[in-house]
C-alpha positions in Angstrom: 0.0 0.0 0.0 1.6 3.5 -1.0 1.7 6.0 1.5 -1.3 8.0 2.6 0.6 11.1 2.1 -0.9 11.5 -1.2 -4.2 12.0 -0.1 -3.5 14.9 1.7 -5.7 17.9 1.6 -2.9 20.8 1.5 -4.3 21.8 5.0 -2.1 22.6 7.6 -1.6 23.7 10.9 -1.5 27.4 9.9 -5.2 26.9 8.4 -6.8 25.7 11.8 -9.3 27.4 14.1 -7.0 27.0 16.7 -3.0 27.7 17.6 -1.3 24.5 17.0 1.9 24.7 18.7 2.1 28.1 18.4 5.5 29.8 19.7 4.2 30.3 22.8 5.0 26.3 23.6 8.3 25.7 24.5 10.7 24.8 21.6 11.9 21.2 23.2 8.0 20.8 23.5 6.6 21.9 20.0 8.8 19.3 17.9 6.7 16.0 19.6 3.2 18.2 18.9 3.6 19.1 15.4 4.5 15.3 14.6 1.6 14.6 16.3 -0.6 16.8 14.4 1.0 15.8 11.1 -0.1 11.9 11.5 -3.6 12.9 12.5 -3.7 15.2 9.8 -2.8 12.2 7.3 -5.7 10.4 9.3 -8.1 12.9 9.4 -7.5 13.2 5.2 -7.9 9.8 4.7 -11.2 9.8 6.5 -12.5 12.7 4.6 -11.5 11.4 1.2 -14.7 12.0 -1.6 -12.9 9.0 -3.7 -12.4 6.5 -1.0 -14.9 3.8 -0.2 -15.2 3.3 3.7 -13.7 -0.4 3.5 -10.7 1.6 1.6 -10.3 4.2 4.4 -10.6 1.6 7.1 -7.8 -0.3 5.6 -5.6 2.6 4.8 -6.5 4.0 8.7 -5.0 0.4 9.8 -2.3 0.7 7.8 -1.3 4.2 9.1 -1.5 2.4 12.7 0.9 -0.3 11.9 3.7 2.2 10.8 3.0 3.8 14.3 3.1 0.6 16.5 6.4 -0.5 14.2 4.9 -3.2 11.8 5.0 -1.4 8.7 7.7 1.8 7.8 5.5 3.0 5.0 3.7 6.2 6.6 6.3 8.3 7.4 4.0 10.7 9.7 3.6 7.1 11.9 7.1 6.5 11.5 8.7 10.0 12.6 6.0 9.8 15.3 6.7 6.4 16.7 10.2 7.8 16.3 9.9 11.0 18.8 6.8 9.1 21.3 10.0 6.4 22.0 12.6 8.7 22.7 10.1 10.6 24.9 8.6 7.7 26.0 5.5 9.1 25.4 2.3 6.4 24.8 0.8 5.8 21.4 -2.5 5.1 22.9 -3.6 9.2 22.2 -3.0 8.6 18.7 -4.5 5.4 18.9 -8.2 6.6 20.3 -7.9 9.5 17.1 -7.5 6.9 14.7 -10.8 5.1 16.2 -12.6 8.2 15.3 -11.5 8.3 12.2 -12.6 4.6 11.4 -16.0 5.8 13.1 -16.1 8.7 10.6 -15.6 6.6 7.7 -18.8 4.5 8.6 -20.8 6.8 11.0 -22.9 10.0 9.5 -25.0 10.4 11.8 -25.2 11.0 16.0 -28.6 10.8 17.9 -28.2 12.8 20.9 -25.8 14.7 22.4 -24.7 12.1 24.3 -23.6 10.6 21.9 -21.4 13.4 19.7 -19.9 13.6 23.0 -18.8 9.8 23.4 -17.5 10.0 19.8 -15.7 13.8 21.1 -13.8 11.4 23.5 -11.9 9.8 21.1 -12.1 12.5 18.0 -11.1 15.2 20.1 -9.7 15.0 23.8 -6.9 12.4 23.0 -5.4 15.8 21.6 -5.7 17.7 25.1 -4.6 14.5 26.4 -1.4 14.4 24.5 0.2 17.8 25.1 -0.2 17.9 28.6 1.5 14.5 28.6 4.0 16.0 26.6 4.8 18.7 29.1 4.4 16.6 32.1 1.8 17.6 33.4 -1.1 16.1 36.3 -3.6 13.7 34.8 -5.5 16.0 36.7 -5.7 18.1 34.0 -7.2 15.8 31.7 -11.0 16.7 33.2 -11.2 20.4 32.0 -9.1 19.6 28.7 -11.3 16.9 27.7 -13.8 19.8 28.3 -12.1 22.3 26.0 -11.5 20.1 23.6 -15.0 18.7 23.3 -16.1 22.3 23.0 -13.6 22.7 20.7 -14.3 19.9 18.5 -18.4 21.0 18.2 -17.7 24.6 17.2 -15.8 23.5 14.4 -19.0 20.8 14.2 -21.0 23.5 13.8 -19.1 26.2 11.4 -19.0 23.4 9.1 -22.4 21.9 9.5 -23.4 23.2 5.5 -20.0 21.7 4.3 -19.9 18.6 6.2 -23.2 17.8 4.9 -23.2 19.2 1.3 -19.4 17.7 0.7 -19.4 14.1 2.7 -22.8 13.5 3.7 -22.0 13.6 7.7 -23.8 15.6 10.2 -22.4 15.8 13.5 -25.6 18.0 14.6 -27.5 15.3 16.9 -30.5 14.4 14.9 -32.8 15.1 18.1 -32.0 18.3 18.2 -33.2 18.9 14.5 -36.3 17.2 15.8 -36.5 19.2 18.7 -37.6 22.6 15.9 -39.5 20.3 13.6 -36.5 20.4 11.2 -34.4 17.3 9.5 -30.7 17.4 8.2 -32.1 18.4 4.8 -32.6 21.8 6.0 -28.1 21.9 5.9 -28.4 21.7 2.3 -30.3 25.5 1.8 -27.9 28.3 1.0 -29.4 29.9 4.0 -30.1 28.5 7.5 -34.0 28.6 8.2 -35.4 30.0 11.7 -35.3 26.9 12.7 -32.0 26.0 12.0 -30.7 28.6 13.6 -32.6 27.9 16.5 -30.9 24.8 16.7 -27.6 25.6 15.8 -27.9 28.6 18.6 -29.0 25.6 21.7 -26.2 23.8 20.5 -23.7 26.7 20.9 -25.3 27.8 24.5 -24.7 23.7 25.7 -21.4 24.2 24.5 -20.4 27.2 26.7 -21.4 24.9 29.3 -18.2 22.7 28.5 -16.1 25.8 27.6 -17.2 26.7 32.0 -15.4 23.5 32.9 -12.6 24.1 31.2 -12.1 27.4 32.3 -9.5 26.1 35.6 -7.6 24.2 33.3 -5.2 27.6 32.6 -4.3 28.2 35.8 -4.3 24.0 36.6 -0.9 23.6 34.4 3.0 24.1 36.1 4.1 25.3 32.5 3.4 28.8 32.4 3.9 29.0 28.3 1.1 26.0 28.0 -0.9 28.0 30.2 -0.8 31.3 28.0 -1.8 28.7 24.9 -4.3 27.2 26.1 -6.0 30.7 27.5 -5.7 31.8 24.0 -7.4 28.8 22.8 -10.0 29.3 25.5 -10.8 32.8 24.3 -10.9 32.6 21.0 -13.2 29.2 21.7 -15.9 31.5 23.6 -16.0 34.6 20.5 -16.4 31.7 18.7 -19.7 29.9 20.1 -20.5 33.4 20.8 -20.6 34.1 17.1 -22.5 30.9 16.4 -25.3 31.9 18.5 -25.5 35.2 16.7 -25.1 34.4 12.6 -26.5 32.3 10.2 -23.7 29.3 9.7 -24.1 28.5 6.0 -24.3 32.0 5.1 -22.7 34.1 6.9 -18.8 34.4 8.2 -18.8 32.2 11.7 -14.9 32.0 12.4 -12.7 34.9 13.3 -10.4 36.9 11.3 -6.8 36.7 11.6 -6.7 40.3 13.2 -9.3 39.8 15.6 -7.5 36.1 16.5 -4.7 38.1 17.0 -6.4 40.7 19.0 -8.3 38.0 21.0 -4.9 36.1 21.7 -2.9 38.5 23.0 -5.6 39.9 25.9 -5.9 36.4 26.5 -2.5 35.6 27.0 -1.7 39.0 28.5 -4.7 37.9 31.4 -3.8 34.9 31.8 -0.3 35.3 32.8 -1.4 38.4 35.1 -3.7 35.7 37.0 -1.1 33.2 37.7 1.0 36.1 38.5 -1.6 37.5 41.5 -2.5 33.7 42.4 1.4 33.1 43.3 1.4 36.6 45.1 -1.6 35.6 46.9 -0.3 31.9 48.0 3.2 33.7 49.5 1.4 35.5 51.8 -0.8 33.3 53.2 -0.7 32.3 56.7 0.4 28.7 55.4 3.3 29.6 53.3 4.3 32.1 56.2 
């Protein structure tokens, strides 16, 4: 089987909602994330193929998870990250729980409830969290309000894409009990504009999602690495103008991400805040009658 390369999409770290390993993470610590990203990317391609039957995505997505565990050296993405998880000695397992999503994608289009977009969010999206905090070292602890963030995360982009997802590849990631709920069905993603009812649904969806984006909100101040901290304070502000957006505009006709300037904009208060919190919270701990 050739390499899965070949499929890519062109997309790259640069063209996601999201900072992906962005300067602020330490050098030593941005080398293991971007190889990370890389194979998923190669995954996530795969699965999203038009021309590939799911049987034929399945098979390449096993393929791409041999040259990770070491039976095959065809995938270089699984090959320079089995490389860099060995020296770090680092799990594959992360990796592992992505590439279960992206089977599920190739035979899954549609989610009932909620309930279940999140289950599927546990392995499509929170192995990432997961991942970089191992990466840095830091408390399992933190895996609670990551998986948080990156379950929010992972239903924005749900949602921004909800016309495209369903036009392009015939998935819907909006639980079809919430098109129910406003008397709606997943045809209505195929109109060049979003019905009231629509965007009555997409808007309940956004509001549960703030919910999430509230239990992630310790996870900043939870992490020893004060440059992980400012990243993922970015990503948690530029997460709620996001679902803030999406409760405002119309998503398959209107603009519902940011643009660069106000990401910028929006990442520098946060990053600015963040480090003036952790700043006052270490203040605060010297001087208390404990630490005296």
């Amino acid at each position: 089987m050739s390499a899965s390369a070949e499929l890519r999409s062109g997309k790259g770290a640069g063209d996601e909602n999201f900072p992906v390993a962005s300067l602020l993470i330490r050098p030593i610590h941005r080398a293991p994330v971007l190889a990370f990203y890389e194979f998923v990317r190669v995954a996530d391609d795969i699965a999203d193929h038009a021309a590939l039957s799911p049987d034929e995505k399945i098979r390449r997505l096993d393929h791409l998870e041999g040259s990770l565990l070491g039976s095959n050296d065809d995938e270089p993405q699984g090959v320079h990250l089995r490389t860099i998880l060995r020296e770090r000695s680092l799990s594959p397992v992360h990796a592992q729980h992505l590439l279960r999503a992206f089977r599920q994608d190739a035979t899954q289009q549609r989610y009932a409830d909620w309930d279940e977009l999140i289950e599927y969010c546990r392995y499509s999206a929170m192995p990432v969290g997961r991942f970089v905090l191992d990466v840095h070292g830091e408390s399992q602890a933190t895996w609670v309000p990551s998986d948080a963030l990156c379950a929010a995360l992972q239903v924005i982009n749900h949602l921004q894409d909800c016309g495209k997802d369903y036009c392009d590849l015939n998935r819907v990631y909006i639980p079809l009990d919430a098109f129910a709920a406003h008397g709606i069905d997943v045809t209505a993603l195929g109109d060049k504009q979003a019905s009231p009812a629509l965007r009555a649904c997409v808007r309940d969806l956004a509001v549960r999602t703030t919910v999430l984006l509230r239990e992630s909100r310790p996870l900043a101040l939870m992490v020893s690495d004060a440059r992980l901290a400012m990243e993922i304070a970015v990503i948690q502000a530029l997460a709620e103008r996001l679902v803030g957006i999406l409760q405002e505009r119309d998503p398959l006709s209107e603009r519902v991400h940011l643009s660069k300037l106000a990401m910028m904009a929006t990442a520098a208060r946060a990053a600015i805040c963040i480090m003036a919190r952790r700043l006052f919270s270490r203040g605060a701990s010297s001087l208390s009658p404990v630490s005296r």
